[in-house]
C-alpha positions as CSV (number, residue, x, y, z in Angstrom):
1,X,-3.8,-11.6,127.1
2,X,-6.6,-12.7,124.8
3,X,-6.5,-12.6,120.9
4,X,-9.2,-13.2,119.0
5,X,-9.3,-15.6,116.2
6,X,-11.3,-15.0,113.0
7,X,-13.7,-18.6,113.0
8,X,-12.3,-18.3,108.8
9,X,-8.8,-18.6,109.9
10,X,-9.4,-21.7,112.6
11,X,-8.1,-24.1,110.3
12,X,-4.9,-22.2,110.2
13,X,-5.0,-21.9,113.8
14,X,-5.6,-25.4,115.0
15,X,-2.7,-26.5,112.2
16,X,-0.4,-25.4,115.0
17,X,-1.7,-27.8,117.9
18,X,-2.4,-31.6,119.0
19,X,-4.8,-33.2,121.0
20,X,-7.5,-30.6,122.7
21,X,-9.2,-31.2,126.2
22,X,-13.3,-31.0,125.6
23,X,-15.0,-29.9,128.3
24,X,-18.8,-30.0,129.5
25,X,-21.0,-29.7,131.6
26,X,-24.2,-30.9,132.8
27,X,-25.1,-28.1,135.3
28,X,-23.4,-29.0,138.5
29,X,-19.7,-30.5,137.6
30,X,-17.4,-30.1,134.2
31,X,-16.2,-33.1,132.3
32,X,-12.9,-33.2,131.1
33,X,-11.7,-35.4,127.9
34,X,-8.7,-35.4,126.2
35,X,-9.6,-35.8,122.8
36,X,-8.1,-36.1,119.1
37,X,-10.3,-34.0,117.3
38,X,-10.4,-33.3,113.1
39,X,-11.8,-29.6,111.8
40,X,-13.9,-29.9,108.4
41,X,-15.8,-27.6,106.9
42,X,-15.9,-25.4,109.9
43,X,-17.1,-28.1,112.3
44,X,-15.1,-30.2,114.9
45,X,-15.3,-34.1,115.0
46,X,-14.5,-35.4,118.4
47,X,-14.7,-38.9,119.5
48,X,-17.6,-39.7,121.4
49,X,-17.8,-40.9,125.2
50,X,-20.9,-42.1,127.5
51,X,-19.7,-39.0,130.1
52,X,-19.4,-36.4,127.2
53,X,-22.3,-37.4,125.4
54,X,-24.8,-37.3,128.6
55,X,-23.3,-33.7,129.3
56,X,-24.4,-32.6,126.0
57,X,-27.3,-33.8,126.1
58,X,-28.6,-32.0,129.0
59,X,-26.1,-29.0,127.6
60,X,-24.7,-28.8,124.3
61,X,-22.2,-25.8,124.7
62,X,-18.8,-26.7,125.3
63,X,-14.8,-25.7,124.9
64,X,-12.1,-27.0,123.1
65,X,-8.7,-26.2,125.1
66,X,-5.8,-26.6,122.7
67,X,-2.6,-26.0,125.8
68,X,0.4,-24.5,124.6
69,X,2.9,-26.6,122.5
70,X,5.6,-24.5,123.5
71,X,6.7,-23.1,127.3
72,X,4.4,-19.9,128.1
73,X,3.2,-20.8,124.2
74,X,-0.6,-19.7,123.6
75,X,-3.4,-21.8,124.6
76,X,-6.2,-21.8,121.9
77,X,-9.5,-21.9,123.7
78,X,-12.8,-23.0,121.5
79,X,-16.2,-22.2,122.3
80,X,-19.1,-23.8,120.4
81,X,-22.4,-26.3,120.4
82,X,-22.2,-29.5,120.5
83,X,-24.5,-32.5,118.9
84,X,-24.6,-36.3,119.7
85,X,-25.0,-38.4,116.5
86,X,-24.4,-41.6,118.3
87,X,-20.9,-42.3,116.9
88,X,-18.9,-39.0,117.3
89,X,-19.3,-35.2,118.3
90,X,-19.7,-32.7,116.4
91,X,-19.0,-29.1,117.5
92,X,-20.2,-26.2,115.9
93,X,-17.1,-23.1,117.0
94,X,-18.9,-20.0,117.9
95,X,-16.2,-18.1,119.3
96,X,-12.1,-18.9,119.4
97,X,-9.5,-17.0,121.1
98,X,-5.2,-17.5,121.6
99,X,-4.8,-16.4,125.5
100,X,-1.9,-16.7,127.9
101,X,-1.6,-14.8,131.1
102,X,0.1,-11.2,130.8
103,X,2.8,-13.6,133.5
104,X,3.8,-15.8,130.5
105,X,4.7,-12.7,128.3
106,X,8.5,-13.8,128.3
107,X,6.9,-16.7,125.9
108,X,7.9,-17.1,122.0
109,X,7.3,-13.9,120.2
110,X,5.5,-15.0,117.5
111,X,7.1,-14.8,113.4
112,X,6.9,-11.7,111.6
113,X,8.4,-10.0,114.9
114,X,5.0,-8.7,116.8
115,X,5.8,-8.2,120.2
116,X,5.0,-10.6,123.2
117,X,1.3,-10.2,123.3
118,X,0.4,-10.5,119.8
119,X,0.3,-12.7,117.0
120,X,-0.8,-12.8,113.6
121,X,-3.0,-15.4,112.7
């Protein structure tokens, strides 16, 4: 099950989670950080690492995977662009989505009472 989240209401969104897992890729294998990340203005600040950074380089799209804070709990997946400035990353959401498997429907219904697959965001 796959919601979509509105990139206005991110802010709200991310509010509910802790550290995200960037991944990358340079073309043949995907990097995996665990990163705290801030959201400003509508952009991601990630720290930066050597791995990460040559990734992006070569390829700057990437995902932010926020996992679940509670059992069979949404994940909140980020899609976006990356860019290098030599300190930190910055990423640029283009797409963001709540998902959990139709399997993990006996999760937390979320507040307001929508039913297992849904949530208000």
């Amino acid at each position: 099950m796959s919601i979509a989240v509105d990139l206005e209401g991110l802010a709200a969104a991310v509010a509910d989670y802790g550290s995200a897992h960037l991944l990358s890729t340079d073309g043949t294998k995907v990097r995996t950080v665990c990163a705290d990340v801030t959201l400003a203005d509508g952009v991601f600040r990630a720290p930066r690492s050597k791995s990460t950074a040559k990734n992006v380089a070569a390829n700057p799209v990437v995902t932010l995977l926020f996992p679940p804070t509670v059992h069979h709990g949404y994940s909140l997946i980020v899609d976006g662009t990356a860019q290098d400035t030599g300190e930190e990353l910055l990423v640029t959401p283009t797409n963001a989505v709540l998902h959990r498997p139709a399997s993990h429907s006996d999760g937390p219904i979320a507040p307001g009472g929508c039913e297992h697959d849904c949530r208000h965001l």
